[in-house]
C-alpha positions as CSV (number, residue, x, y, z in Angstrom):
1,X,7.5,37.7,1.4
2,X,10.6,39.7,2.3
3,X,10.1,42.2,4.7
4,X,10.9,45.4,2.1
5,X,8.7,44.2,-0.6
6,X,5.5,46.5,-0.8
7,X,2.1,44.8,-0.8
8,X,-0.2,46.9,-2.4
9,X,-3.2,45.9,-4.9
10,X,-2.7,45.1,-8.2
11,X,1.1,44.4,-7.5
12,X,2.4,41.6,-9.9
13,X,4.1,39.3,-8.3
14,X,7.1,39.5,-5.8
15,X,10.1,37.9,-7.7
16,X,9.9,34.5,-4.9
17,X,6.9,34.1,-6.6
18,X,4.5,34.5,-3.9
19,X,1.6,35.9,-5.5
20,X,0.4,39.6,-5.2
21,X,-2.4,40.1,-2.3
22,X,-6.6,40.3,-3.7
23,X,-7.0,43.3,-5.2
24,X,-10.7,43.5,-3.7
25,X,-9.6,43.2,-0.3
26,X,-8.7,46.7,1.0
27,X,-5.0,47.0,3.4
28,X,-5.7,47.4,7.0
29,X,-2.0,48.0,7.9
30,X,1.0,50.3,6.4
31,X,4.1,49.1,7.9
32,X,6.3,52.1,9.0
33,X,10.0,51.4,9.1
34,X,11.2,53.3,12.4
35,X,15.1,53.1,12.7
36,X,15.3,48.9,11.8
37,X,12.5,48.6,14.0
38,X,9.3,47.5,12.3
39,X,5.6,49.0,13.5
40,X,2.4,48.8,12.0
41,X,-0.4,51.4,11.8
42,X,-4.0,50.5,11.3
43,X,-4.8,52.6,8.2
44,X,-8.0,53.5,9.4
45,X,-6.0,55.9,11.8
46,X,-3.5,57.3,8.9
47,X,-4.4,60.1,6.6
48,X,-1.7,59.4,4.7
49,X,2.3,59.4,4.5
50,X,3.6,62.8,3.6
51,X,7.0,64.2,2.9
52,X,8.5,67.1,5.3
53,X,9.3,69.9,2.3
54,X,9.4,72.4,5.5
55,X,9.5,72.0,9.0
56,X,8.5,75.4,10.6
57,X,9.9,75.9,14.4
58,X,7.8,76.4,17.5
59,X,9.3,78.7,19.7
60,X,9.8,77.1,23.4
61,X,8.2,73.8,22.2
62,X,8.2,71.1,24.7
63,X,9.4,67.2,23.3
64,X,8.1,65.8,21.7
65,X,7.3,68.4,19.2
66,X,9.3,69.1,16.4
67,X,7.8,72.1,14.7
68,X,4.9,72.1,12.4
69,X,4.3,71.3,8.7
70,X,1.6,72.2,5.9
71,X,-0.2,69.8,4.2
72,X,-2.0,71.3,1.4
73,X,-2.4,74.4,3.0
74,X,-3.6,72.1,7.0
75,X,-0.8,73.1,9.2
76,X,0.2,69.8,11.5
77,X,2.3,69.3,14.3
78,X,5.0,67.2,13.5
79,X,6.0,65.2,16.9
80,X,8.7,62.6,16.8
81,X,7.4,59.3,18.8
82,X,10.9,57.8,18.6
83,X,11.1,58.0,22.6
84,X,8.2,57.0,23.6
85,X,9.5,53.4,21.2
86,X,12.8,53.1,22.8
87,X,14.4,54.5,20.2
88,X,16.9,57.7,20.1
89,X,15.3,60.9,18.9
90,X,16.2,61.8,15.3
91,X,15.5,65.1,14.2
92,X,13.3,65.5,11.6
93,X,15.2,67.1,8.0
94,X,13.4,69.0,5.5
95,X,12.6,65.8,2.7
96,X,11.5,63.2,5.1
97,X,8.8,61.2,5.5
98,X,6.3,61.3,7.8
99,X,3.1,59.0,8.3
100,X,0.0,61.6,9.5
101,X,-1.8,60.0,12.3
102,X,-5.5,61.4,13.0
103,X,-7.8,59.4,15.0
104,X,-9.6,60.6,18.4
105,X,-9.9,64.2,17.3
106,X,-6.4,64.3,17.1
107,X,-3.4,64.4,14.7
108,X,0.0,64.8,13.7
109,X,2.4,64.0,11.5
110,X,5.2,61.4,12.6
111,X,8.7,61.1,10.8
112,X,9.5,57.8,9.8
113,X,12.6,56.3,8.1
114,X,10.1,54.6,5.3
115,X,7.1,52.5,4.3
116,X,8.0,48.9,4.4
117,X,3.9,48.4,2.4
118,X,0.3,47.8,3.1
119,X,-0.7,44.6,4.0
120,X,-4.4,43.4,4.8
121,X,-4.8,40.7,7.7
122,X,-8.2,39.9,10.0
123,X,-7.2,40.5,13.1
124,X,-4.4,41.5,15.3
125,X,-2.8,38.7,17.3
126,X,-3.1,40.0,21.3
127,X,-0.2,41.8,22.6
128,X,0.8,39.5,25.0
129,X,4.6,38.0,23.2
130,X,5.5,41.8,23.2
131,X,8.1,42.2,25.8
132,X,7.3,44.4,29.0
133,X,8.1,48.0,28.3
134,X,7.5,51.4,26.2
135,X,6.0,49.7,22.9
136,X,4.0,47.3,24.9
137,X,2.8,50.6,26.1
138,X,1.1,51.2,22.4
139,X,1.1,47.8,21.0
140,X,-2.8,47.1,19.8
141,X,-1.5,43.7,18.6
142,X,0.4,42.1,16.7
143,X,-0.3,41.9,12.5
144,X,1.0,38.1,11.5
145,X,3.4,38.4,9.0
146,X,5.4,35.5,7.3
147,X,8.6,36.4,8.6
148,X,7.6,36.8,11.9
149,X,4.9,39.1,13.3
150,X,5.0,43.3,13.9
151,X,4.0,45.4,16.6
152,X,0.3,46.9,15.9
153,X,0.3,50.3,17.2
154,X,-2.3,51.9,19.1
155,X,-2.5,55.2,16.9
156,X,-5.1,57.2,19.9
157,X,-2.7,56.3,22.8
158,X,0.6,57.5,20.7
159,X,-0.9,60.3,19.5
160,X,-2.6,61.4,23.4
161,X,1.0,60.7,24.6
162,X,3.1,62.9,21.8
163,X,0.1,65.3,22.9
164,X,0.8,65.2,26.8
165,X,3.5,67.6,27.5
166,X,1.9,70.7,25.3
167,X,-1.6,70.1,26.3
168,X,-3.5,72.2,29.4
169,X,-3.8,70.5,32.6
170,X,-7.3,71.7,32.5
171,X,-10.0,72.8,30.2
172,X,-9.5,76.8,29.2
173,X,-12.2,78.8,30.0
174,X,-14.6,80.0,27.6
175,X,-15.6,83.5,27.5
């Protein structure tokens, strides 16, 4: 299946006719497209994918932070992870997407170029073919896809790492 076509249940067909994925089987990955780069998110770490109406500034805010958005009426950081992927930063416009991570007590939304689908698959293939360096850093896996496989992204260690440079050294006191 072409790597743009979106795989969601009760799709009709994809016009190669390769036949749309069991409707009873839920997704277990959403493919964020980052920059022609390809990365998948387990969704059981995803709230969902929002779009950026306004992106409120943070005075003094360290990288990776971007400023914070409201989703109905939660206000999330919105952190761009494009470094910590080899890839340039981009800042984030008013109208974009973002995919909201939350998993480990955490979360935040992350912009993202687009949503390539949701695909369901068993298990991630190990991380070993992905090559030595910053997305081997967060690669969970790898989701087996028919035109080759895409990088399964640890959601908790991304979002710890976006975290890092904003968050105390220590625990604060308690009064």
């Amino acid at each position: 299946m072409p790597a743009d076509d979106a795989v969601v249940p009760d799709a009709a067909p994809s016009p190669d006719g390769t036949p749309a994925p069991d409707p009873t089987l839920p997704p277990d990955a959403i493919l964020p497209g980052a920059h022609r780069r390809r990365a998948s998110v387990d969704v059981r770490e995803t709230r969902e994918v929002m779009k950026l109406d306004v992106i409120g500034t943070v005075p003094g805010a360290p990288a990776p932070l971007l400023g914070v958005a409201n989703l109905r009426g939660t206000v999330l950081a919105v952190a761009d992870a494009r470094p910590l992927l080899a890839l340039a930063p981009k800042p984030a416009t008013s109208g974009g997407s973002a995919i909201v991570l939350a998993t480990g007590g955490l979360e935040a939304a992350v912009p993202i170029d687009g949503v390539l689908g949701l695909e369901w698959f068993d298990e991630p293939l190990p991380a070993d073919d992905v090559p030595d360096g910053p997305l081997k850093t967060f690669a969970a896996g790898l989701v087996p896809r028919p035109d080759g496989p895409v990088i399964l992204l640890d959601a908790a260690r991304l979002l710890e790492a976006l975290r890092a440079p904003w968050a105390p050294a220590a625990p604060e006191a308690q009064p």
